[in-house]
C-alpha positions as CSV (number, residue, x, y, z in Angstrom):
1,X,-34.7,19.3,-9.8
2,X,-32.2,18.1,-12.3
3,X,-31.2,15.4,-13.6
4,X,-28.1,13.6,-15.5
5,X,-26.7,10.1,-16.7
6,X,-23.8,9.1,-17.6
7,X,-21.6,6.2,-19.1
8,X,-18.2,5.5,-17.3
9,X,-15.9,2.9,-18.9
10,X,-14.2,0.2,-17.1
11,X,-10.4,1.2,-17.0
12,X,-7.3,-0.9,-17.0
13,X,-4.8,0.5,-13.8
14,X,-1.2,-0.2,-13.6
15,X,-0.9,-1.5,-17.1
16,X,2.1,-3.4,-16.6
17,X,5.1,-2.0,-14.6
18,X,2.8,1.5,-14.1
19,X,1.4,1.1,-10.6
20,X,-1.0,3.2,-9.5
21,X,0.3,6.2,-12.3
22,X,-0.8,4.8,-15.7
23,X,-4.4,3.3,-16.9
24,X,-6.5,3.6,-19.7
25,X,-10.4,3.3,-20.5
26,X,-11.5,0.3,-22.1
27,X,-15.1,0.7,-24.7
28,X,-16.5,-1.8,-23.2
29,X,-18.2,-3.2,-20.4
30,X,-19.1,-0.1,-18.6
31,X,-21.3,1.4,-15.9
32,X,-23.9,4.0,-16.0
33,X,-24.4,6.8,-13.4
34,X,-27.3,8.8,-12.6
35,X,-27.6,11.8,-10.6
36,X,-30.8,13.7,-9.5
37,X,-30.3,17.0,-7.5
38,X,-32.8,18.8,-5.5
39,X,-32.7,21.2,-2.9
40,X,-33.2,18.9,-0.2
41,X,-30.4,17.9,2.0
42,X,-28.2,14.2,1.8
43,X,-26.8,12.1,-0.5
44,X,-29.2,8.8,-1.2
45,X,-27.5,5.7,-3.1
46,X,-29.4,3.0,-5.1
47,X,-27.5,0.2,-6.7
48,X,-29.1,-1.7,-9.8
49,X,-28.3,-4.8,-11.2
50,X,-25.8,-5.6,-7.8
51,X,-25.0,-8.8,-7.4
52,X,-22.1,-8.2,-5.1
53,X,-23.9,-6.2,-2.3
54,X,-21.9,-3.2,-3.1
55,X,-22.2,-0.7,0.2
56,X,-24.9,2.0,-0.2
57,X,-24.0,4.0,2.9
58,X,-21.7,7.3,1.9
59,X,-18.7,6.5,3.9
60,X,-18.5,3.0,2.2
61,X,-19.6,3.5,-1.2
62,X,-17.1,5.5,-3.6
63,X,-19.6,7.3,-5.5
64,X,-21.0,8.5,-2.0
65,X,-17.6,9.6,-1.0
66,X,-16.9,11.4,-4.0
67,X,-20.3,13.5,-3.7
68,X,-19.1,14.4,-0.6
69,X,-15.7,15.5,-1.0
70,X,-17.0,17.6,-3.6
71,X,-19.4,19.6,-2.0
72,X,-17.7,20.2,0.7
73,X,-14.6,21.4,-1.6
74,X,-17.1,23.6,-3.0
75,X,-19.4,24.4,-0.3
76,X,-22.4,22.8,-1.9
77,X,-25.5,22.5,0.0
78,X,-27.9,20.3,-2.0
79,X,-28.9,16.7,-2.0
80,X,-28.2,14.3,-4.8
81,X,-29.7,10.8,-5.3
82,X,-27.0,8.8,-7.2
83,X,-28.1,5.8,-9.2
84,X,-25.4,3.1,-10.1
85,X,-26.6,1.0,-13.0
86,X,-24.3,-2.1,-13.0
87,X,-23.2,-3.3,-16.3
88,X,-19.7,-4.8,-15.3
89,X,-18.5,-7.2,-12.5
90,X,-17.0,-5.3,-8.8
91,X,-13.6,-6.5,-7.5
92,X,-12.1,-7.5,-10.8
93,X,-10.0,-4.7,-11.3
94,X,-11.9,-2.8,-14.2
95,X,-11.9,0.3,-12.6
96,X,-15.9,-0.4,-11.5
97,X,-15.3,1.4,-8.3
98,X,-13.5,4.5,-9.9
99,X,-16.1,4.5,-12.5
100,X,-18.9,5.5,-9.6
101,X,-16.7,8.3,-8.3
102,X,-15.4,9.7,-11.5
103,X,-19.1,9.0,-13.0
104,X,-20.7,11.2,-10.5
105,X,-18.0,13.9,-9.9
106,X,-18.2,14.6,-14.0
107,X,-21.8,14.4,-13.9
108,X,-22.1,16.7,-11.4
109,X,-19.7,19.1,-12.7
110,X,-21.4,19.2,-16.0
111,X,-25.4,19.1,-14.3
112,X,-24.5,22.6,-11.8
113,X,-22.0,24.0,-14.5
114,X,-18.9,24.3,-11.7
115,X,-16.3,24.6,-14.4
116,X,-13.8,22.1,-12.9
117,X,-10.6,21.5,-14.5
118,X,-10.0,17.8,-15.4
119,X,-7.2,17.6,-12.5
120,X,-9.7,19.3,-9.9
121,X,-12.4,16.5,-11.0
122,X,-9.5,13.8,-11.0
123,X,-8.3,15.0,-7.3
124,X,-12.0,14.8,-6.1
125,X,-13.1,11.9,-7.3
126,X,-9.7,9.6,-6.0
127,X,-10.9,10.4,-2.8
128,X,-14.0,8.4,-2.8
129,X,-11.3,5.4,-3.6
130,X,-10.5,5.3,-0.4
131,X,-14.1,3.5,0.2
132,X,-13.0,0.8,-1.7
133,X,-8.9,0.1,-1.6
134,X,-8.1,2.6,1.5
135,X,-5.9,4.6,-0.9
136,X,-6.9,7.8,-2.8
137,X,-4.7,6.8,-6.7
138,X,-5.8,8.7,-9.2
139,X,-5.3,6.6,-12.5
140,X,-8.6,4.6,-12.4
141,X,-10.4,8.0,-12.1
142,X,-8.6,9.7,-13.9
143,X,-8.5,7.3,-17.2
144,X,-12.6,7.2,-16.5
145,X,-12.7,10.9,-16.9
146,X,-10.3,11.7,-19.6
147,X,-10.5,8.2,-21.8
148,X,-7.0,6.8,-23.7
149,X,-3.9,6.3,-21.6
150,X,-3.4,8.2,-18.8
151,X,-0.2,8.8,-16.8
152,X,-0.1,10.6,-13.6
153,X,2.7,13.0,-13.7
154,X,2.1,14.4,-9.9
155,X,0.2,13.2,-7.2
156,X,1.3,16.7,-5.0
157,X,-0.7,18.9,-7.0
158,X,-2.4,15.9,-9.1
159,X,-1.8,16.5,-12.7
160,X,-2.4,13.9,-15.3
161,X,-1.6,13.7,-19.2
162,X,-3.6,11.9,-21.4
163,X,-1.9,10.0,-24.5
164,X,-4.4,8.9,-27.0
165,X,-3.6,5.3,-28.1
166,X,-3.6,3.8,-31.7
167,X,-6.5,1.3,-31.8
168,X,-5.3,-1.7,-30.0
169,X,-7.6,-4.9,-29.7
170,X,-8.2,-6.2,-26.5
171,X,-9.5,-9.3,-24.9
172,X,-10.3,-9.0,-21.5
173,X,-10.9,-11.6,-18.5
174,X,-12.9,-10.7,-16.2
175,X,-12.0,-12.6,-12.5
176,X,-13.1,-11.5,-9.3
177,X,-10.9,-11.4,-6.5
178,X,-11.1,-14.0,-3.9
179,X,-10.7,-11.2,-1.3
180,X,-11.7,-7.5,-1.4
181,X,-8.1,-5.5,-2.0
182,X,-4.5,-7.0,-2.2
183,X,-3.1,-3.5,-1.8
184,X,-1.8,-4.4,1.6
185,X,0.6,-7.1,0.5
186,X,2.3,-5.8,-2.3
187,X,6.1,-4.2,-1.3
188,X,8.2,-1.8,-2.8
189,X,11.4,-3.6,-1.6
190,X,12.2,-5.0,-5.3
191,X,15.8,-4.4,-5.3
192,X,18.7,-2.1,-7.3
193,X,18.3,-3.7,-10.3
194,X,14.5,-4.7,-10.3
195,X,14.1,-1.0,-9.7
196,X,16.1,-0.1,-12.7
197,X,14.1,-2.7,-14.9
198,X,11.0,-1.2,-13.1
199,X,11.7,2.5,-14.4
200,X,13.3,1.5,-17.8
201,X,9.6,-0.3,-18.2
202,X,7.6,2.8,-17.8
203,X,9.9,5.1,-20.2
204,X,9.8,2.3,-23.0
205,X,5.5,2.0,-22.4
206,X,5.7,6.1,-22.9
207,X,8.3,5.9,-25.8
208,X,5.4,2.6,-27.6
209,X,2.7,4.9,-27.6
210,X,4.4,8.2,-29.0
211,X,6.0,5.7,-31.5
212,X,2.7,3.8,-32.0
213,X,4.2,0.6,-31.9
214,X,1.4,-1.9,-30.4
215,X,4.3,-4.1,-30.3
216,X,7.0,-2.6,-28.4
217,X,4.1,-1.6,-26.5
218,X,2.8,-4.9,-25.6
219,X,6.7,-5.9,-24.4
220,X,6.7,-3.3,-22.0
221,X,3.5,-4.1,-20.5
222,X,4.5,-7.5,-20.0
223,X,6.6,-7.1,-17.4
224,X,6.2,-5.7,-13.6
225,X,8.2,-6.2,-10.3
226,X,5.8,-4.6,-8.2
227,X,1.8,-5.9,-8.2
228,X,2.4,-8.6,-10.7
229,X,3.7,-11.0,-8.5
230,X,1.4,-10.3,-5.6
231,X,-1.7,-10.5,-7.9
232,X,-0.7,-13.0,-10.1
233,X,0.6,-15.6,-7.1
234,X,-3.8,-15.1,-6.8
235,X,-4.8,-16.4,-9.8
236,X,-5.0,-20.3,-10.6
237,X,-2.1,-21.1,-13.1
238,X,-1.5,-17.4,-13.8
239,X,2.1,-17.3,-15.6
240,X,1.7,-20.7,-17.3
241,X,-2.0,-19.2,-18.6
242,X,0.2,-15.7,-19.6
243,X,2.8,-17.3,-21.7
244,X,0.5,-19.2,-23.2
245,X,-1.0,-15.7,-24.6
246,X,1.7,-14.5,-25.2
247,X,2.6,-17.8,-27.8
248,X,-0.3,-17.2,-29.8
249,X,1.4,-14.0,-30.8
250,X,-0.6,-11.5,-28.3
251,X,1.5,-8.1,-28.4
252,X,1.5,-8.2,-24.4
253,X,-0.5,-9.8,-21.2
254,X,-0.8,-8.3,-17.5
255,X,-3.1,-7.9,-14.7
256,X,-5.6,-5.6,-15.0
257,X,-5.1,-3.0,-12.1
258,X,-6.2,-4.7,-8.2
259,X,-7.0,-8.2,-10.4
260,X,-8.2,-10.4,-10.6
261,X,-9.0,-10.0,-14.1
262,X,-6.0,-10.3,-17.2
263,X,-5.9,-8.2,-19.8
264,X,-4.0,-8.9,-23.6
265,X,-3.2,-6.9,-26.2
266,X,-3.3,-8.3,-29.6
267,X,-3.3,-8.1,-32.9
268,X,-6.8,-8.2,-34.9
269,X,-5.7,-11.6,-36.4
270,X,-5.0,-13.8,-33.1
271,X,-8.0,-11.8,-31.1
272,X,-10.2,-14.7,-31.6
273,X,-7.6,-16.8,-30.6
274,X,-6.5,-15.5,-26.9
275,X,-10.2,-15.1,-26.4
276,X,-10.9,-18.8,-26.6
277,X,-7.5,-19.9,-24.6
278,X,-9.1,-17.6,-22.0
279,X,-12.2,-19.0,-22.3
280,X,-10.9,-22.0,-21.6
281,X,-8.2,-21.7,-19.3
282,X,-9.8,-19.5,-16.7
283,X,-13.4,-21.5,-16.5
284,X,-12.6,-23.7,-13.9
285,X,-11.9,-20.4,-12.0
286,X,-14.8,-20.3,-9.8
287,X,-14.0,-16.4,-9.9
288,X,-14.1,-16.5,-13.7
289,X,-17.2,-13.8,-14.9
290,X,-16.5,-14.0,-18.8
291,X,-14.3,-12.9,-21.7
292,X,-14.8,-9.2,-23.3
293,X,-13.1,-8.6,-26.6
294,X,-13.0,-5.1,-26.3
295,X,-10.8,-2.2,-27.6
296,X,-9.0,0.6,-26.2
297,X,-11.3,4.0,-26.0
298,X,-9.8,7.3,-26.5
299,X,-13.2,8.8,-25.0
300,X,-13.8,9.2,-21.2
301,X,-17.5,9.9,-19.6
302,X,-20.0,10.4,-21.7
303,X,-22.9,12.1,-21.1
304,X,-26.3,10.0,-22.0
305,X,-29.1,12.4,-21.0
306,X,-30.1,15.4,-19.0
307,X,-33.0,17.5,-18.5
């Protein structure tokens, strides 16, 4: 038999007017992944700490999926019992669901030494999205993986680029969402000039982080035409609550990938400050979890043991 566990960091998808081709990994909360292989046939799930009676069945649980896909890419014919050790909130959009696939794809490529490139682990491991959102995207996974900012360059062959970021504080709140994916509702029918705004958006977040500007950073993730308005219509006193963040001098505020949870960037000073005003804005959310202040993590999976 062997054995290996990982840590996978929650990851921030979208980030602003990036849907579903930028994300970045966040140092905290995180989940922890385990994988034991034997000889013997199937893939066997166990869940800890679940308060959200996450599926355990392959077909239904990303992790599962993931496995899957991968041994059948590479025509692996072993078994693998995959541990999930909860340490963040599902269906808040923290990347939880990605962090099982990516978790267990890296784990396994590192436990049976298969030499997979970043992108071939990346490409995998989206596929065992589809258990949770009905799409394969690769940022989640692929900002799990790699760690920093990610943007996806190509979905058709996948190839991603990582950015690292300057050390950016972030507050984090976590919200569930009141239903399981919102995917279905958002459009792409935004108009010429929304369009425009949209793409202008995503070269100015690129041009922040080679510039390391937090500010001009935080600007350009402040605004999105695509999910924001979906995901934010969601959440109880969303813009009024974002502009509030953004007056306490907060470089920038969006949703955090799916939602329901909103992430701000800020600077060291006012960190304390958006924490609170989240604190106490989003409590009477009966999807509220809690407040992280967290940073930005340039590091992706990490491996914790293995024998």
């Amino acid at each position: 038999m062997k054995r290996i566990k990982v840590r996978a960091p929650a990851t921030s998808a979208n980030v602003g007017p990036g849907y579903d081709i930028f994300a970045l990994a966040l140092e905290d909360p995180f989940d922890e992944i385990e994988l034991l292989v034997s000889d013997e046939g199937g893939i066997d799930i166990d869940i800890e700490n679940d308060t959200q009676g996450i599926p355990r069945t392959v077909a239904d649980n990303t992790a599962g999926l993931a496995v899957s896909e991968l041994f059948r890419r590479k025509g692996i014919h072993k078994g693998v019992r995959i541990r999930i050790i909860k340490r963040m909130c599902s269906g808040g959009g923290l990347g939880t669901t990605g962090a099982s696939a990516a978790g267990a794809v890296s784990g396994l490529n590192t436990l049976l030494e298969l030499g997979l490139t970043h992108n071939e682990m990346i490409d995998i491991a989206r596929m065992g999205e589809v258990a949770s959102g009905g799409s394969p995207h690769a940022d989640n996974v692929a900002a799990a993986i790699m760690g920093g900012f990610i943007l996806v360059k190509s979905y058709f062959p996948v190839d991603v680029l990582k950015l690292e970021l300057p050390d950016i504080p972030v507050v984090l709140a976590a919200i569930t969402k009141s239903q399981r994916t919102t995917r279905g509702f958002i459009t792409y029918e935004i108009g010429q000039e929304k369009l425009k705004e949209q793409m202008a958006r995503c070269s100015r977040v690129i041009h922040a982080i080679h510039s390391g500007d937090p500010t001009e950073f935080g600007k350009a993730v402040s605004v999105d035409y695509i999910h924001e308005p979906v995901r934010g219509s969601a959440i109880p006193g969303y813009w009024e609550i974002k502009k509030k963040i953004l007056d306490t001098g907060a470089y920038g505020c969006t949703i955090s990938g799916g939602g329901s949870s909103v992430i701000a960037f800020c600077p060291e000073n006012c960190r304390e400050t958006v924490a609170e005003l989240m604190n106490r804005e989003f409590s009477s959310n009966p999807h509220f979890i809690r407040v992280y202040q967290t940073r930005i993590s340039n590091s992706g999976i990490r491996v914790l043991e293995m024998e």
